[in-house]
N, C-alpha and C positions, 0 to 999 in steps of 0.2 A: 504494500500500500504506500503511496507517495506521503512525503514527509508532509505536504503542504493537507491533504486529507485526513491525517491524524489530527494536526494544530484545529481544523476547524469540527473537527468532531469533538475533541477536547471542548473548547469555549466552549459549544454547543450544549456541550453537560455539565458545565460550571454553571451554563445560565440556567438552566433548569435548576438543578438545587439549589442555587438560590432564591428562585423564584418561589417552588415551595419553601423555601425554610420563611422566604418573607411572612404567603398565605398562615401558612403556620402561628405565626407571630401575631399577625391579623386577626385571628379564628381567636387567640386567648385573650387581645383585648375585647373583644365583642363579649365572647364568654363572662370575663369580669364583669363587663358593664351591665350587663341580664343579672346577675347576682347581688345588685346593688339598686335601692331608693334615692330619690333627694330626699333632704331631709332639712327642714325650715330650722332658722332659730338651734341650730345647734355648734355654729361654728364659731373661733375665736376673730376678731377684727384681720383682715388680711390673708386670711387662711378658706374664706369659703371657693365653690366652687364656681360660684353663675349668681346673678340675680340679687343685685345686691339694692335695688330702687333708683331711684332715681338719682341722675349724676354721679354714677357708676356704669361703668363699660363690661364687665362679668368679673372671670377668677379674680381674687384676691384684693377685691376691692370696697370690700365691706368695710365701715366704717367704727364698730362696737361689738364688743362679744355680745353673742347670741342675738345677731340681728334678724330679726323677725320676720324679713323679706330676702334673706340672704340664704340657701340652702347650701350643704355639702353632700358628699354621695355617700352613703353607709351601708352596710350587709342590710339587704331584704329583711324585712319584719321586725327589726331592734329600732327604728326611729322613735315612734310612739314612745320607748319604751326608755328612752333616753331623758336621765334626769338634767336638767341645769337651773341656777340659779334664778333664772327666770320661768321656768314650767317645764313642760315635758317639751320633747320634738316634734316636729310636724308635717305631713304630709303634706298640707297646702302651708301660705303664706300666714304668716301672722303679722295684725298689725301694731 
């Protein structure tokens, strides 16, 4: 087989695994994110994920712990169940 037929069969199959191995990496963050709620009102100033009201642009732009309109993501079904200084956690917004 010619030198030049080997090189391109090679790349060939570099690109493939890596192409799976990317899908791969893709599939576990999907996965994570199915296994996780927002969660209102539970996060500390600077630290939530999205949503932080008005005059805020998303992540990490929350203004106060435990802002009411500010959610982070948490394991499925422990929001609610989540103590802070200000009340439990929340599926929807609080005002």
């Amino acid at each position: 087989m010619p030198r030049h037929t080997l090189t391109v069969a090679a790349i060939a199959l570099s690109s493939l695994a890596c192409g799976a191995a990317l899908a791969a990496g893709e599939k576990t963050k999907m996965d994570d994110k199915a296994a996780k709620e927002k969660c209102y009102g539970v996060s500390l100033a600077g630290k939530n994920d999205c949503a932080a009201g008005a005059g805020t642009s998303c992540a990490g732009t929350s203004k106060a712990d435990f802002q009411g309109n500010a959610w982070k993501y948490v394991a499925k079904g422990s929001c609610v169940t989540m103590k802070t200084p200000t009340g439990m956690g929340s599926l929807t917004p609080k005002a």
